[in-house]
C-alpha positions in Angstrom: -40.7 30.1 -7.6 -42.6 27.3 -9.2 -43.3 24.3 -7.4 -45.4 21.7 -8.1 -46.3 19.1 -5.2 -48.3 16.2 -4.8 -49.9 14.8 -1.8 -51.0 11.2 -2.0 -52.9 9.5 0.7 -52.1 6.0 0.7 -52.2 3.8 3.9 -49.1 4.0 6.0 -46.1 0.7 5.0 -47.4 -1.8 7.3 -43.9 -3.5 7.8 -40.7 -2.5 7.9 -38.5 -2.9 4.9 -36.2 0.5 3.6 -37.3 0.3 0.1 -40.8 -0.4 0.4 -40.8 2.8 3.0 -38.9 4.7 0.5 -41.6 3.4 -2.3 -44.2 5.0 -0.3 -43.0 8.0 0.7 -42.2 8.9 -3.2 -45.5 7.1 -3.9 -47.2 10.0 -1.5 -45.4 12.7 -2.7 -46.4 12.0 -6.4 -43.0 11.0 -7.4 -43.4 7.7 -9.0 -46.1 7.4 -11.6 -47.5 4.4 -13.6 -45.5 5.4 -16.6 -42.3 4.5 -14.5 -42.2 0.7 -15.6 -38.3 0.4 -15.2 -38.8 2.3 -11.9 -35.8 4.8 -13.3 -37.3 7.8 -11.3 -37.4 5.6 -7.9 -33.7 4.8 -9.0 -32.6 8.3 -9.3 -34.7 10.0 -6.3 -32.2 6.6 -4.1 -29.1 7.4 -5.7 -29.8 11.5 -4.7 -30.9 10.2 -1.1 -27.9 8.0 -0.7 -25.6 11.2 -1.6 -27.6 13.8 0.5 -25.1 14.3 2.8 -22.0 13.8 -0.3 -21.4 16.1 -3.2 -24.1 17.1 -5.7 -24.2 14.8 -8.3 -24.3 15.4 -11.9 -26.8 13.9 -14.4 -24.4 12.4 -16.6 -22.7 11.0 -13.0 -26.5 9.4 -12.5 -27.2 7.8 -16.1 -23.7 6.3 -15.1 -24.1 4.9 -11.9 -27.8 3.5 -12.6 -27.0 2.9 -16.6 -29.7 4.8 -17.7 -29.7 7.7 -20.6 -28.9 11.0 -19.7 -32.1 12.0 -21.1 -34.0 9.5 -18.8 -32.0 11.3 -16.0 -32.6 14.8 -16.8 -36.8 13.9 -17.4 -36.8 12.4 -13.6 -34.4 15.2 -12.2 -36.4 18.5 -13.8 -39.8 16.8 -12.1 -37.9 16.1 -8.4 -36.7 20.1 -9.4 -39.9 20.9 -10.3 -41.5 19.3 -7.3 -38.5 21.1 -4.9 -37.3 17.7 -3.7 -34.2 18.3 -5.6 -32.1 21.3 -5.7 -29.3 22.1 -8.3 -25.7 23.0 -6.7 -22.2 23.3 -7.6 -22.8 21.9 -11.3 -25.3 18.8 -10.2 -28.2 17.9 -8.4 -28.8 16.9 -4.9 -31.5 16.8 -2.3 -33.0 20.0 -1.3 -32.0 19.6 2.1 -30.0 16.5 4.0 -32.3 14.4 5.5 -35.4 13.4 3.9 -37.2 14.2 7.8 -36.0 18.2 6.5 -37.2 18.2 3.4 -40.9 16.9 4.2 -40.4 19.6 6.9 -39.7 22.7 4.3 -42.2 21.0 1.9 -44.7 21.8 4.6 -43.7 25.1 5.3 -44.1 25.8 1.9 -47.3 24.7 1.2 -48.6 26.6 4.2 -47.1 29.5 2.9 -49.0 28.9 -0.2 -52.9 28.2 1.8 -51.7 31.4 3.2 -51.7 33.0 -0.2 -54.9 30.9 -1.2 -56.9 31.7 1.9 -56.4 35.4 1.5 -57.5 35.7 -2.4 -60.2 33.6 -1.6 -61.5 36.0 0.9 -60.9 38.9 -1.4 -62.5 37.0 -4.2 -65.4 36.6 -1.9 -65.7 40.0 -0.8 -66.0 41.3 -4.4 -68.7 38.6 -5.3 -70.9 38.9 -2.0 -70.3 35.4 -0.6 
């Protein structure tokens, strides 16, 4: 499968406010780029954490609640897909697991699954070249 993730090191949230927290953790997982001036995908990545524990939601569902197009919707929703933040179920979308805590969790297992991978064709790369 796929996945693309982004690791952003930004300083820690220095106080303690929910959305601001939220902000940054989206912020450090390359969520939330410049381009997202009506901060729709910040919108839609709350609305899927608010209903992580709740029935999948579907993207017509989202463009309803936060009165945004569908098509806005479905841009934000295939990048959280693509990033494995979101997972699709039961005909809508919902977090890939039901706490944010377990998703960051299997996030990291699966990017040491993949320096796994990456350590092991390097050496085999290095091996054939002489290094």
């Amino acid at each position: 499968m796929y996945r693309k993730i982004i690791i952003v090191q930004l300083p820690p949230p220095k106080e303690r406010d929910i959305n601001y927290e939220l902000q940054w953790l989206g912020n450090s997982l390359g969520l939330f780029g410049e381009r997202d001036r009506d901060r729709s995908c910040f919108r839609v990545f709350i609305t899927l954490v608010k209903e992580a524990k709740r029935e999948p939601l579907s993207s017509d569902q989202i463009a309803h609640q936060l009165h945004l197009s569908r098509g806005t919707v479905v841009h934000h929703i295939n990048n959280l897909l693509e990033s494995g933040i979101v997972s699709k179920e039961r005909g809508g979308y919902a977090l890939r697991m039901e706490s944010l805590q377990e998703m960051i969790t299997e996030m990291k297992r699966d990017m040491e699954k993949m320096f796994l991978r990456l350590d092991k064709v390097s050496k085999e790369i290095d091996g054939v070249l002489g290094l």
